[in-house]
PyMOL Python script that loads the backbone (N, CA, C, O; Angstrom):
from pymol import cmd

cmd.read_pdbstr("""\
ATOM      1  N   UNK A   1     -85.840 -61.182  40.769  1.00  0.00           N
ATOM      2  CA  UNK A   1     -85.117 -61.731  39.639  1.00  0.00           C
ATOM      3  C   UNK A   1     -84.173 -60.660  39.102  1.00  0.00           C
ATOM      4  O   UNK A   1     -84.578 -59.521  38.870  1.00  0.00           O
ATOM      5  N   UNK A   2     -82.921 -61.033  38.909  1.00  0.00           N
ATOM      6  CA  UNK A   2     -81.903 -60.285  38.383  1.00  0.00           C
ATOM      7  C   UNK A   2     -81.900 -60.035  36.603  1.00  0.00           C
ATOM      8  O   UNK A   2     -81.885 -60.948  35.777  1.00  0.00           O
ATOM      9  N   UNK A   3     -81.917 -58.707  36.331  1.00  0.00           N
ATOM     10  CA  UNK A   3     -82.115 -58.756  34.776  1.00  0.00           C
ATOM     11  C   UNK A   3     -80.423 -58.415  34.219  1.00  0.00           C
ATOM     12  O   UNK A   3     -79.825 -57.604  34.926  1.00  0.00           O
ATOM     13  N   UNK A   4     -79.945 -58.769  33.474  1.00  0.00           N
ATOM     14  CA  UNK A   4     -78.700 -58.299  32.975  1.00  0.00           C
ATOM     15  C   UNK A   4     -78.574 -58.459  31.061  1.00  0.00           C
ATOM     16  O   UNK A   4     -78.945 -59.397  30.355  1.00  0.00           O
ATOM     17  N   UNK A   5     -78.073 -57.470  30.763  1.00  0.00           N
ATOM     18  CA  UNK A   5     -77.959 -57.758  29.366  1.00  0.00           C
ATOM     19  C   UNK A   5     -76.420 -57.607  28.328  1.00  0.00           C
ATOM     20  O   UNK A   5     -75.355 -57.158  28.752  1.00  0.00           O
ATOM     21  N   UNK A   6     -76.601 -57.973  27.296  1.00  0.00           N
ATOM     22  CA  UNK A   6     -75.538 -58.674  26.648  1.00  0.00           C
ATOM     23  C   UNK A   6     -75.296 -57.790  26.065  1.00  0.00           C
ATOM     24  O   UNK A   6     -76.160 -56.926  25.922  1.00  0.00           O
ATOM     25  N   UNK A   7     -74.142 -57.659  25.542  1.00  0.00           N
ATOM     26  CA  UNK A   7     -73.898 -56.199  24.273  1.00  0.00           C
ATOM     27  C   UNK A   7     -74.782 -56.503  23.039  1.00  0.00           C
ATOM     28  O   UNK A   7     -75.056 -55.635  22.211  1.00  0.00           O
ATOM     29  N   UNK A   8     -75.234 -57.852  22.959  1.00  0.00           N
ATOM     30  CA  UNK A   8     -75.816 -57.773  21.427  1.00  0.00           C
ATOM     31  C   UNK A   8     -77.622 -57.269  21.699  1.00  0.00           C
ATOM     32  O   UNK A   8     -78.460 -57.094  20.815  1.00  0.00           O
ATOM     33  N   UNK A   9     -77.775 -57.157  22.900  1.00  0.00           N
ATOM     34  CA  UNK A   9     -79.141 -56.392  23.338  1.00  0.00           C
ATOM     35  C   UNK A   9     -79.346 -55.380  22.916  1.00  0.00           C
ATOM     36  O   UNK A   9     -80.526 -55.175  22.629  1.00  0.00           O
ATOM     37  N   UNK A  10     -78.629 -54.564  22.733  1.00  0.00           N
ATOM     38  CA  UNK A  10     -78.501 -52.890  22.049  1.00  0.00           C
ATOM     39  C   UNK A  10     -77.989 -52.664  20.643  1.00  0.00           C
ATOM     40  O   UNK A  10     -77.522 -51.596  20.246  1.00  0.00           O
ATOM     41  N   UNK A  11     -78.120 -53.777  19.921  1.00  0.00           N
ATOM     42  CA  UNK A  11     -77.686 -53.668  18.692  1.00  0.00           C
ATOM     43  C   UNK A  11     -78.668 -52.991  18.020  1.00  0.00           C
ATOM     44  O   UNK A  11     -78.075 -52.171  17.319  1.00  0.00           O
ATOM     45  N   UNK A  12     -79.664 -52.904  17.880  1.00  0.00           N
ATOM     46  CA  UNK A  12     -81.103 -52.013  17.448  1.00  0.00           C
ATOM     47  C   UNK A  12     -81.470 -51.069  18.377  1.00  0.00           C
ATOM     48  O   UNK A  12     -82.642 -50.759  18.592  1.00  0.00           O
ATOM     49  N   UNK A  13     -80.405 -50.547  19.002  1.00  0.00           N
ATOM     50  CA  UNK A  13     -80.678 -49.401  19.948  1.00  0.00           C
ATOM     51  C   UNK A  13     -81.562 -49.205  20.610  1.00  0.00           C
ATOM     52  O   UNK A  13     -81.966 -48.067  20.849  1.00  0.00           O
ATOM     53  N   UNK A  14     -82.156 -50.414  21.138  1.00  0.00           N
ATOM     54  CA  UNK A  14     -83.092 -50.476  22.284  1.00  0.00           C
ATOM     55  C   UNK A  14     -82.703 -50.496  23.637  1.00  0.00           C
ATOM     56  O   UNK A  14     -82.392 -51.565  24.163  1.00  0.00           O
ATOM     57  N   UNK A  15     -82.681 -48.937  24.549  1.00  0.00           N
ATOM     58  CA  UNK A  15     -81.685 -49.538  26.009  1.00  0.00           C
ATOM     59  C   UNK A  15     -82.682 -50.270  26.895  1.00  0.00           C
ATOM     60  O   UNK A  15     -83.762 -50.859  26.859  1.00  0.00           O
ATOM     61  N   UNK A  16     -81.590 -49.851  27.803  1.00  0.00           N
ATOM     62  CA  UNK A  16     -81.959 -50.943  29.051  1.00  0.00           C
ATOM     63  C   UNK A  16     -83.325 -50.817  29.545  1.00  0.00           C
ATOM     64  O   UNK A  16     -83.949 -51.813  29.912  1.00  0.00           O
ATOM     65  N   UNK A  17     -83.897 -49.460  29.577  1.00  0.00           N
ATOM     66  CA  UNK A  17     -84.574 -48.753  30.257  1.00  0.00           C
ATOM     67  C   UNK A  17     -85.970 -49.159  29.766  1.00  0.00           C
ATOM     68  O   UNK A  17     -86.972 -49.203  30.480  1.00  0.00           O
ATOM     69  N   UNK A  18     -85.912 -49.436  28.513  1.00  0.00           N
ATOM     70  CA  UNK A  18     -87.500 -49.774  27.613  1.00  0.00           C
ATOM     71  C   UNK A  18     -87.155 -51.275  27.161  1.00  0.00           C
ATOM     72  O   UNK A  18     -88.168 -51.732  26.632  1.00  0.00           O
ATOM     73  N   UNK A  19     -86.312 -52.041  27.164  1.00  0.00           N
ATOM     74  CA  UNK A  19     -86.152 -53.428  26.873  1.00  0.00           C
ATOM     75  C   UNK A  19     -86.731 -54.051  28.486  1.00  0.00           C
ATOM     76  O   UNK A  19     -87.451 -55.050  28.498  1.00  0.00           O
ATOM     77  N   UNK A  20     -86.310 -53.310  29.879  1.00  0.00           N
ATOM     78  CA  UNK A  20     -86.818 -53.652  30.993  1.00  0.00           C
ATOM     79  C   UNK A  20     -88.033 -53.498  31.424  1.00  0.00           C
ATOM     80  O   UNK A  20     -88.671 -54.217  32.193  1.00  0.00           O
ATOM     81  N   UNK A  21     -88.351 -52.475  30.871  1.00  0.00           N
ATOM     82  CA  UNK A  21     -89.942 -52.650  31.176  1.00  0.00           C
ATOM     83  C   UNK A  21     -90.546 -53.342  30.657  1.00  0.00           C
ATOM     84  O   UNK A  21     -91.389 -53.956  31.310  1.00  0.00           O
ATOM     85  N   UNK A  22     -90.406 -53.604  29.117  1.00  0.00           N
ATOM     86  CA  UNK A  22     -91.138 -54.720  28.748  1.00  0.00           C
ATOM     87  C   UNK A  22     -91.429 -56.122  29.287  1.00  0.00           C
ATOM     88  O   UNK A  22     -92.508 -56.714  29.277  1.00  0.00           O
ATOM     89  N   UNK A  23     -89.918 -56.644  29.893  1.00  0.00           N
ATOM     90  CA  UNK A  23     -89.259 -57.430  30.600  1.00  0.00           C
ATOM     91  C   UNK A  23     -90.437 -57.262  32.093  1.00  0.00           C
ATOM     92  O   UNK A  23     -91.218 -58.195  32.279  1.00  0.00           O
ATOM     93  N   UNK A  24     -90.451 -56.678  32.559  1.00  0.00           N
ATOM     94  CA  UNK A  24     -91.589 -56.126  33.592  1.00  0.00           C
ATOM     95  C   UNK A  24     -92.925 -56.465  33.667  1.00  0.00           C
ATOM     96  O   UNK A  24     -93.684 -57.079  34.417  1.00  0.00           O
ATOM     97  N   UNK A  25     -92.943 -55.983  32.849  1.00  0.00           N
ATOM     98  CA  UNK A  25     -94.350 -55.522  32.659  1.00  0.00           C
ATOM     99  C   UNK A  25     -95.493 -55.941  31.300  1.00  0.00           C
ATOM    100  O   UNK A  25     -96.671 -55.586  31.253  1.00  0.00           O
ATOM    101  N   UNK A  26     -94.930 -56.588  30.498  1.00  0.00           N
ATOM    102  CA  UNK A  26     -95.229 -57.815  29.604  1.00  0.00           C
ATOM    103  C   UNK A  26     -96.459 -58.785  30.143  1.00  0.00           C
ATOM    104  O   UNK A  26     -96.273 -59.301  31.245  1.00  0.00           O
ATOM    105  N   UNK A  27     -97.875 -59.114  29.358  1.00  0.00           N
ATOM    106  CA  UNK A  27     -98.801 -60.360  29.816  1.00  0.00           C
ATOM    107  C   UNK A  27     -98.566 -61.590  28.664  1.00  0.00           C
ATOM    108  O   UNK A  27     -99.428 -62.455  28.509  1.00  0.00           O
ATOM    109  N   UNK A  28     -96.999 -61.570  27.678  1.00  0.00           N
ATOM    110  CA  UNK A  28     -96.778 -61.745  26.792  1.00  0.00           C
ATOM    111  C   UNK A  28     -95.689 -62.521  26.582  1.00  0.00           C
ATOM    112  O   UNK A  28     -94.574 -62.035  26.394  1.00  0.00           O
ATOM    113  N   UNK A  29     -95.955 -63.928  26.599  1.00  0.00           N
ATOM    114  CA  UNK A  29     -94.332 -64.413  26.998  1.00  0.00           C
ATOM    115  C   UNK A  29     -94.249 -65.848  25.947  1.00  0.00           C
ATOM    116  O   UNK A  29     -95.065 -66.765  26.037  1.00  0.00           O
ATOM    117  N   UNK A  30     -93.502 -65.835  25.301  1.00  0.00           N
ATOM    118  CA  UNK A  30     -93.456 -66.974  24.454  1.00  0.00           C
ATOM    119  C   UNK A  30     -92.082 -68.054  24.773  1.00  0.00           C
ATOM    120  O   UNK A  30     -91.206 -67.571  25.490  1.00  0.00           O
ATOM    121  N   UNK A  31     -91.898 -69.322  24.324  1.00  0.00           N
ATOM    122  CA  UNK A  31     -90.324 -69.616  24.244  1.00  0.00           C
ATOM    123  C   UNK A  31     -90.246 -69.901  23.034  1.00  0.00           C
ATOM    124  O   UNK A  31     -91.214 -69.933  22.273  1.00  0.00           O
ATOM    125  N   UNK A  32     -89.316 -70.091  22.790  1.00  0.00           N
ATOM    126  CA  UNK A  32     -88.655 -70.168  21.506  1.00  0.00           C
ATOM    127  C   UNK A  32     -87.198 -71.253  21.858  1.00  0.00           C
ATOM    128  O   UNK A  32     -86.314 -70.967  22.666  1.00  0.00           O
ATOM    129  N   UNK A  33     -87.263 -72.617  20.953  1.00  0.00           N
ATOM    130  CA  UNK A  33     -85.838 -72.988  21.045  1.00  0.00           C
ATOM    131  C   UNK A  33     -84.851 -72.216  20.141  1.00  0.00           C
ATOM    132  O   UNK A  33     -85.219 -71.437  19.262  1.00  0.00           O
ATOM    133  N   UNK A  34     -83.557 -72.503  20.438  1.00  0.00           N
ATOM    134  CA  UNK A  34     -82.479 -71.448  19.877  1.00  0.00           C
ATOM    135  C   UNK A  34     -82.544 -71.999  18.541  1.00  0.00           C
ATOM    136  O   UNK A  34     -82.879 -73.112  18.137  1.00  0.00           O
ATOM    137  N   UNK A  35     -82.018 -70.621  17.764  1.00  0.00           N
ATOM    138  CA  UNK A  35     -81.648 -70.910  16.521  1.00  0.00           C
ATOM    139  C   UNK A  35     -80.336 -71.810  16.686  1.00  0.00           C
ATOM    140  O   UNK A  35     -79.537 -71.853  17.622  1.00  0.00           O
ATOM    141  N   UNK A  36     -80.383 -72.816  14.962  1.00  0.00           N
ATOM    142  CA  UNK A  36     -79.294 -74.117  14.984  1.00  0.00           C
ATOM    143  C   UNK A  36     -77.621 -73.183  15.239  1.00  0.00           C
ATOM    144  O   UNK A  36     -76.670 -73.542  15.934  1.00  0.00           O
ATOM    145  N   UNK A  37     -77.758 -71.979  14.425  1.00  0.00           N
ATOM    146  CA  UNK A  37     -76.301 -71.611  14.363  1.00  0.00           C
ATOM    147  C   UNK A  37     -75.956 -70.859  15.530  1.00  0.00           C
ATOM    148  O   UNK A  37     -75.122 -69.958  15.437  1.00  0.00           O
ATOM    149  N   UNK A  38     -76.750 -71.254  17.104  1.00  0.00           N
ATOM    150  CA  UNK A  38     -76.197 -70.008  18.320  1.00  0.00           C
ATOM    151  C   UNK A  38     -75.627 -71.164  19.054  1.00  0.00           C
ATOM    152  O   UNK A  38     -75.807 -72.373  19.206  1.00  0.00           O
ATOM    153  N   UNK A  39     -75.022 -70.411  19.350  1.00  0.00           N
ATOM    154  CA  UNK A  39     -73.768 -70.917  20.403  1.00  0.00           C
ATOM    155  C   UNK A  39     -74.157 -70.995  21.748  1.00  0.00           C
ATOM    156  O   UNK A  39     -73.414 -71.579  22.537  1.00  0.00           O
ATOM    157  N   UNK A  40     -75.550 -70.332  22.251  1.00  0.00           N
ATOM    158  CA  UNK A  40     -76.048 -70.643  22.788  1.00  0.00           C
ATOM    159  C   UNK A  40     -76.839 -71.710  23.369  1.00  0.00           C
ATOM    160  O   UNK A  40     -77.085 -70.890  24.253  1.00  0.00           O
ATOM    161  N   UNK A  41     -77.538 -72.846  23.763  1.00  0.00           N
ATOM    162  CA  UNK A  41     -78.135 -73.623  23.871  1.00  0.00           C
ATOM    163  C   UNK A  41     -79.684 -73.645  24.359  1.00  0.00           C
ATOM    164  O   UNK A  41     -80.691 -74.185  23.901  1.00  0.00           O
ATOM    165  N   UNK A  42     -79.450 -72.873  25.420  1.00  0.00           N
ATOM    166  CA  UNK A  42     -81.046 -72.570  26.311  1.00  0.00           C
ATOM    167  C   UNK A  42     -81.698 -72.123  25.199  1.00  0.00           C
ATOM    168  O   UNK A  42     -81.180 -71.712  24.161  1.00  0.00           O
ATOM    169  N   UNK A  43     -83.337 -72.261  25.568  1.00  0.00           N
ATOM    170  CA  UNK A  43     -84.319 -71.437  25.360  1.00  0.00           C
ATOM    171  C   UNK A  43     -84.358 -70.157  25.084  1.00  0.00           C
ATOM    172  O   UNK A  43     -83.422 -69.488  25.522  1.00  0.00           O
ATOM    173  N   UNK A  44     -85.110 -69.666  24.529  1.00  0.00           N
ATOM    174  CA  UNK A  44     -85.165 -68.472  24.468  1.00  0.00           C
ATOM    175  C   UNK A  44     -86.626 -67.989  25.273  1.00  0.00           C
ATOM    176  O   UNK A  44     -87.567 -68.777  25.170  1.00  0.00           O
ATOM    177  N   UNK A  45     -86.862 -66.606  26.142  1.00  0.00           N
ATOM    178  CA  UNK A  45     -87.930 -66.827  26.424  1.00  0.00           C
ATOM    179  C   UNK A  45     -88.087 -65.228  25.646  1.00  0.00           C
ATOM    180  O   UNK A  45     -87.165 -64.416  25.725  1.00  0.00           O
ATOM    181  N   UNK A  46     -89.109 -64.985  25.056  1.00  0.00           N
ATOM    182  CA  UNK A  46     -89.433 -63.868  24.120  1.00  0.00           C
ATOM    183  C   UNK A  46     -90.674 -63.153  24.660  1.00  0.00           C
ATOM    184  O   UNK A  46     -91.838 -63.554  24.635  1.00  0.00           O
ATOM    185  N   UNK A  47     -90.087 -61.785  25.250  1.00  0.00           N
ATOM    186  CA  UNK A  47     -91.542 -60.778  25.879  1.00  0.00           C
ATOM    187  C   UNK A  47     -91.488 -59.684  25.246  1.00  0.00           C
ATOM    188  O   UNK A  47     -90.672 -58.763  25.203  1.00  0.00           O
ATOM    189  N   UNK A  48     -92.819 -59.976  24.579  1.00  0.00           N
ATOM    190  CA  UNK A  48     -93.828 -59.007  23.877  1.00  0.00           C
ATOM    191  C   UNK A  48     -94.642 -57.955  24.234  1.00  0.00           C
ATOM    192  O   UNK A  48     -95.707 -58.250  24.775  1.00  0.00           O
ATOM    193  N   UNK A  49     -94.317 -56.510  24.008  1.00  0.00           N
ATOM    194  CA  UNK A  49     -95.111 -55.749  24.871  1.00  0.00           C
ATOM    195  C   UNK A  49     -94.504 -54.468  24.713  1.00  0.00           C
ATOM    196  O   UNK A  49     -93.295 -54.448  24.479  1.00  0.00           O
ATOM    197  N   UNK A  50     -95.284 -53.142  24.820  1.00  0.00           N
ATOM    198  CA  UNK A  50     -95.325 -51.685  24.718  1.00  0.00           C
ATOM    199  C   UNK A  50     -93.927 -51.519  25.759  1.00  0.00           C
ATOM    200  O   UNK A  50     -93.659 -52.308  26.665  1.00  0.00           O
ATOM    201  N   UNK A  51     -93.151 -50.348  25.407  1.00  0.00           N
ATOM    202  CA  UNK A  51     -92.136 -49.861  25.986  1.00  0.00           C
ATOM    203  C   UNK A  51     -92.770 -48.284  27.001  1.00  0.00           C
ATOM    204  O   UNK A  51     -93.865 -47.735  27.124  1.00  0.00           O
ATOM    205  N   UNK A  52     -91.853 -48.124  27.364  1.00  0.00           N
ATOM    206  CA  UNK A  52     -92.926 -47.120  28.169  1.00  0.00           C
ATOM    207  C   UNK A  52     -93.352 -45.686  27.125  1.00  0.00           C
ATOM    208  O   UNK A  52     -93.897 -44.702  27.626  1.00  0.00           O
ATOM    209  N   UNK A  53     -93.129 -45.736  26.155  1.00  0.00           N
ATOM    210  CA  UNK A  53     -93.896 -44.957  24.909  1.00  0.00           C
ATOM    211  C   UNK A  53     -94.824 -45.642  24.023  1.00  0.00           C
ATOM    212  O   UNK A  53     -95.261 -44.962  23.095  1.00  0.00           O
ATOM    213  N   UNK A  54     -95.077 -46.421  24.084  1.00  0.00           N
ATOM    214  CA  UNK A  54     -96.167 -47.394  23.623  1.00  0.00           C
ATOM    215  C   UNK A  54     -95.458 -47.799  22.083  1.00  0.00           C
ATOM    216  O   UNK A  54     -96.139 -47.669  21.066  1.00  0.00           O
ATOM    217  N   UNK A  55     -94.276 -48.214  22.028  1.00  0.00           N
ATOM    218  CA  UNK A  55     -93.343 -48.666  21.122  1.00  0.00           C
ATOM    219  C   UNK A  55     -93.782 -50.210  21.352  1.00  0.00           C
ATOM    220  O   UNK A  55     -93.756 -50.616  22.514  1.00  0.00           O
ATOM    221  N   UNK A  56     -94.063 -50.832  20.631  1.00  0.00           N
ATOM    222  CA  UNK A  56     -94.273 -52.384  20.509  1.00  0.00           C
ATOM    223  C   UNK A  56     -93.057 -53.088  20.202  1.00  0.00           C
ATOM    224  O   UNK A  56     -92.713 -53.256  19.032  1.00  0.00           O
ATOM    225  N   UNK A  57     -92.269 -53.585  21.344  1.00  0.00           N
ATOM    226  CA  UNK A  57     -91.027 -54.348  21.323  1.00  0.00           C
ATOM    227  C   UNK A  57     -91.230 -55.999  21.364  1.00  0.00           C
ATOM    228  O   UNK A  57     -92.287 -56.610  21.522  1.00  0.00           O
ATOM    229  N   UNK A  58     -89.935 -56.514  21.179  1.00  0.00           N
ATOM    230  CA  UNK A  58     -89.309 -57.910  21.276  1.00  0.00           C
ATOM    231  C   UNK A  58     -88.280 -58.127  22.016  1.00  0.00           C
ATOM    232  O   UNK A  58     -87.155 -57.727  21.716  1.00  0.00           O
ATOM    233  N   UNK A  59     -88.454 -58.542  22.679  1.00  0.00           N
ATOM    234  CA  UNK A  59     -87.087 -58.461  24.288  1.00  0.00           C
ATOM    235  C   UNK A  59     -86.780 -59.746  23.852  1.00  0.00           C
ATOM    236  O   UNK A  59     -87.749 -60.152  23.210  1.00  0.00           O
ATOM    237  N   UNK A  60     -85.753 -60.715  23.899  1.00  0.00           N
ATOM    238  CA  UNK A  60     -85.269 -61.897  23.891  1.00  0.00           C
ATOM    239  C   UNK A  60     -84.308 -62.073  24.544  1.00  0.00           C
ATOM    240  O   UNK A  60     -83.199 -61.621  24.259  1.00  0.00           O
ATOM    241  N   UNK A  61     -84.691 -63.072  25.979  1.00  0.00           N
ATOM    242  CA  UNK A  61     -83.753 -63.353  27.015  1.00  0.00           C
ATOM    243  C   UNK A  61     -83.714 -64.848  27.066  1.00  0.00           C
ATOM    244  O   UNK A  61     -84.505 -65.564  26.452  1.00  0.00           O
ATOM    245  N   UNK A  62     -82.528 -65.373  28.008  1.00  0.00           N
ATOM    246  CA  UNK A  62     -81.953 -66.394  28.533  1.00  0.00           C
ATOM    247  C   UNK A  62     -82.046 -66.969  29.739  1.00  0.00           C
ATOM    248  O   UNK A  62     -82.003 -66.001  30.499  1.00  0.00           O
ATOM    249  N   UNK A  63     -82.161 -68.078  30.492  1.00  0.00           N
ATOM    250  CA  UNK A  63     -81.871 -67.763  32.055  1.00  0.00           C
ATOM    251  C   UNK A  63     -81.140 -68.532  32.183  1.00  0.00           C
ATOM    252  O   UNK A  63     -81.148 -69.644  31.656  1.00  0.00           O
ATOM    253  N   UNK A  64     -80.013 -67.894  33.236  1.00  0.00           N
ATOM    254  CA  UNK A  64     -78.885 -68.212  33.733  1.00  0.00           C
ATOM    255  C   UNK A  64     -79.011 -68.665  34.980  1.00  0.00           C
ATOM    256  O   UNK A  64     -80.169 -68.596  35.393  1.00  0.00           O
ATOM    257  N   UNK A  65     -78.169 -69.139  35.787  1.00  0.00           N
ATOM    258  CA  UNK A  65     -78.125 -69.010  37.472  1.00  0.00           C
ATOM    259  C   UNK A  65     -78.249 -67.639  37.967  1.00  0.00           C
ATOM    260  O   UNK A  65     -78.520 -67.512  39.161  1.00  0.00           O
ATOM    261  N   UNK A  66     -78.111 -66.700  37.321  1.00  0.00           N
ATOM    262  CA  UNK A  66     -77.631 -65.223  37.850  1.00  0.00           C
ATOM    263  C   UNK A  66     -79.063 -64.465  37.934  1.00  0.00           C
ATOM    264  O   UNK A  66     -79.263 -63.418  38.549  1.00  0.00           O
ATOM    265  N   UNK A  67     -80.424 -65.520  36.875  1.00  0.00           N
ATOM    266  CA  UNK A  67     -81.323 -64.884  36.524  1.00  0.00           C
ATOM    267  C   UNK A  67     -81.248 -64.323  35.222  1.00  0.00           C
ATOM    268  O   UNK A  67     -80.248 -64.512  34.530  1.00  0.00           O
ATOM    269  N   UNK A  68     -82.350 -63.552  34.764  1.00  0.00           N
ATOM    270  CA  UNK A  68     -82.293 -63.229  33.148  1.00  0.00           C
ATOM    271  C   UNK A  68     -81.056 -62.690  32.507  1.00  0.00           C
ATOM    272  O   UNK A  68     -80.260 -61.982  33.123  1.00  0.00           O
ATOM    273  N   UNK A  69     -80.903 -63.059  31.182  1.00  0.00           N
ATOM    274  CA  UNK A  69     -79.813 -62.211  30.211  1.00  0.00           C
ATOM    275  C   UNK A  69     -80.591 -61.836  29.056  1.00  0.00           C
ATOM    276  O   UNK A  69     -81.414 -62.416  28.349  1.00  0.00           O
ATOM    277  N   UNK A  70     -80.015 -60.552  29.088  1.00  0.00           N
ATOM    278  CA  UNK A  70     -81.329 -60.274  27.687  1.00  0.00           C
ATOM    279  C   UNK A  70     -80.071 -59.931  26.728  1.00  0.00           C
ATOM    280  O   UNK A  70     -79.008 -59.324  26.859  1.00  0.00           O
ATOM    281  N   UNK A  71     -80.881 -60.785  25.477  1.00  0.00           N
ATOM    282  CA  UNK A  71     -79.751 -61.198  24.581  1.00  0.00           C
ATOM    283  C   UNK A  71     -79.486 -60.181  23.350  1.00  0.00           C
ATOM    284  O   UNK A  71     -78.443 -59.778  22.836  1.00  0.00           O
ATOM    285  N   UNK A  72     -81.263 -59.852  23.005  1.00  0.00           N
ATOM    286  CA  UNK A  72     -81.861 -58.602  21.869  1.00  0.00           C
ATOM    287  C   UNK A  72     -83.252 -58.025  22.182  1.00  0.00           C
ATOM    288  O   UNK A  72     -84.053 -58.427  23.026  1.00  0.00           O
ATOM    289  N   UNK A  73     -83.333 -57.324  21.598  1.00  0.00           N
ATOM    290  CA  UNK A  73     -84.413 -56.208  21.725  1.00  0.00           C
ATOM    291  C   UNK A  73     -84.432 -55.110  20.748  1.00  0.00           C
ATOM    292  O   UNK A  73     -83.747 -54.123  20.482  1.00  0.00           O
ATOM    293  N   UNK A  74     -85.631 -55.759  20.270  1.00  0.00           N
ATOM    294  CA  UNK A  74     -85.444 -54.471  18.522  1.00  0.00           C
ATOM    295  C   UNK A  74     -87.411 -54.306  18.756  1.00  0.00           C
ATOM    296  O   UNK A  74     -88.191 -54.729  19.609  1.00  0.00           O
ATOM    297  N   UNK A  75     -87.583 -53.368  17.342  1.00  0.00           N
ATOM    298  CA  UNK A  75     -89.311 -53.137  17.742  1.00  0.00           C
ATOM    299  C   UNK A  75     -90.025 -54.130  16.945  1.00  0.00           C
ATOM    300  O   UNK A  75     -89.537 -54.790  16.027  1.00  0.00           O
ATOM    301  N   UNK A  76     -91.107 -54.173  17.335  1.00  0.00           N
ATOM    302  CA  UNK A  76     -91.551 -56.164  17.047  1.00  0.00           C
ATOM    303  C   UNK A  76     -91.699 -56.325  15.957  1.00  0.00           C
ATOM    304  O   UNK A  76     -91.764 -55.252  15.357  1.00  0.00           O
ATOM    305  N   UNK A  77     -91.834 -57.545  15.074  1.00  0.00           N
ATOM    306  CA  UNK A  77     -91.777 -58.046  14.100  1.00  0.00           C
ATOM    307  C   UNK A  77     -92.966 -57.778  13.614  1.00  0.00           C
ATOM    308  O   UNK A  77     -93.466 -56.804  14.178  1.00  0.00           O
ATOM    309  N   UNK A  78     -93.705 -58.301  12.696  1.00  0.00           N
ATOM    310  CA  UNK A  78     -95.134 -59.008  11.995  1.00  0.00           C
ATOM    311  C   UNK A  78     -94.960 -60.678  12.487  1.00  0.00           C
ATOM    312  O   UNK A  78     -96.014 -61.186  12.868  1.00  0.00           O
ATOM    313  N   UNK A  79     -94.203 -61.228  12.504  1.00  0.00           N
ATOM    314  CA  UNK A  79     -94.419 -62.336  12.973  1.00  0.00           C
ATOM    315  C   UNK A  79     -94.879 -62.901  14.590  1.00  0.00           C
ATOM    316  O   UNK A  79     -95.374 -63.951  14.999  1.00  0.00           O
ATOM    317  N   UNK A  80     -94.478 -61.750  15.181  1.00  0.00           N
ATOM    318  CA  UNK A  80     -94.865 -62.021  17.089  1.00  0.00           C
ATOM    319  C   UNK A  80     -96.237 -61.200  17.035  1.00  0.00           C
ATOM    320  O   UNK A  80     -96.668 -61.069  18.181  1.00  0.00           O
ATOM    321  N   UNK A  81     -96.910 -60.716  16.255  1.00  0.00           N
ATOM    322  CA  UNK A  81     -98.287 -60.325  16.664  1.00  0.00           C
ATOM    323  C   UNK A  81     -98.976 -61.565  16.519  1.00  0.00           C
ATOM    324  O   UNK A  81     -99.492 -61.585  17.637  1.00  0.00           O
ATOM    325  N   UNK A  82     -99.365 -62.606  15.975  1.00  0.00           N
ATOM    326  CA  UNK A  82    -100.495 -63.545  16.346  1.00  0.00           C
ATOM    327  C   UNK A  82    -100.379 -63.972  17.753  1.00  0.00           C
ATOM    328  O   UNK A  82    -101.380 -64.361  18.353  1.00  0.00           O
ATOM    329  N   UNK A  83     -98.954 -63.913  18.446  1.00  0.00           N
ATOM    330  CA  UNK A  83     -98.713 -64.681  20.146  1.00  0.00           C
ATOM    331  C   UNK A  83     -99.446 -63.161  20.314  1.00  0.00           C
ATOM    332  O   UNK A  83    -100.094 -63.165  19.268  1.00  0.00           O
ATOM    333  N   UNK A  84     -99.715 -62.048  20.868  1.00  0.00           N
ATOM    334  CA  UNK A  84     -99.979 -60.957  21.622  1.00  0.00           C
ATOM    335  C   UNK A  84    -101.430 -61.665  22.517  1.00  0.00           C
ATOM    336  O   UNK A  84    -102.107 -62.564  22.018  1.00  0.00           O
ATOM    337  N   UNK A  85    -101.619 -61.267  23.427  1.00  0.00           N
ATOM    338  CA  UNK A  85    -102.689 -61.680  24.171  1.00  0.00           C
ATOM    339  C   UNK A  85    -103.815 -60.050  24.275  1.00  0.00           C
ATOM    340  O   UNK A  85    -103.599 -58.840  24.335  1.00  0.00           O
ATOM    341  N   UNK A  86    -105.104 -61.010  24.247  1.00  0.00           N
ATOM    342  CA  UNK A  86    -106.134 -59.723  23.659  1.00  0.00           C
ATOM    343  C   UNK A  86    -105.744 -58.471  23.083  1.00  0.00           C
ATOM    344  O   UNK A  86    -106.115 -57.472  23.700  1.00  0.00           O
ATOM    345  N   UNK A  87    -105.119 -58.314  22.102  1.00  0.00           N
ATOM    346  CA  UNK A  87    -105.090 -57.321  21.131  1.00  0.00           C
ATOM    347  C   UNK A  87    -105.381 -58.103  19.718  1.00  0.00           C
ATOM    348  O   UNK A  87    -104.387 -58.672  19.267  1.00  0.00           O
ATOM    349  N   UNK A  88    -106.332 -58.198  19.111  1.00  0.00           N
ATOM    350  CA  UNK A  88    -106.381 -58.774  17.971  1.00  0.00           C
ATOM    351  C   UNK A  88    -105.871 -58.275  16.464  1.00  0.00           C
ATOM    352  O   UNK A  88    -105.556 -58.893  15.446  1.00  0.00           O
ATOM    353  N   UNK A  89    -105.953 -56.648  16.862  1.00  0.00           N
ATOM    354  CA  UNK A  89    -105.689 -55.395  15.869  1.00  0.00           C
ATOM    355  C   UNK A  89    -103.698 -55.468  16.051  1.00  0.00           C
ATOM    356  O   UNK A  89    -103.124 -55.659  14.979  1.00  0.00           O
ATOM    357  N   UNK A  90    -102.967 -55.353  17.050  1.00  0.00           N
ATOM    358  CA  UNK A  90    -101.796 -55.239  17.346  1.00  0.00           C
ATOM    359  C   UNK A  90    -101.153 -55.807  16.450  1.00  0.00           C
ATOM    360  O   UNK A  90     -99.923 -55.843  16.500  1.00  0.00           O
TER     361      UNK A  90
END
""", "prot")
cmd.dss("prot")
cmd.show_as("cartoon", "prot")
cmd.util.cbc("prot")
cmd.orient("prot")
């Protein structure tokens, strides 16, 4: 699967390098339909999961024909810890 990302992916200065692993290596995968005001349409598919410093991220990608677009990636909310799988404390 092809990963590619959007300029608005790095808006919270998360690069490629730790937004992909998550993307990777994630047991953590939610969807999400788009917010009303994106111009977007698809799904969102949202992976939850440690960066390779044990930074607890939010990756939010798309799929295209091309394969993934990752759209954002900032460090996780309070709201995406109840989806986490066996971490109850996280």
């Amino acid at each position: 699967m092809e990963i590619r990302w959007a300029k608005s992916a790095q808006k919270h200065r998360i690069g490629r390098q730790r937004s992909g692993h998550v993307v990777q290596t994630t047991g953590t995968i939610i969807r999400q339909p788009p917010p009303e005001e994106s111009p977007l349409e698809e799904d969102r598919i949202v992976f939850l999961g440690p960066d390779p410093n044990g930074v607890m991220l939010e990756v939010m990608a798309i799929e295209t024909s091309q394969g993934l677009l990752i759209i954002h990636a900032m460090k996780m909310r309070q709201k995406y810890r109840p989806f986490l799988k066996g971490n109850a404390d996280a």
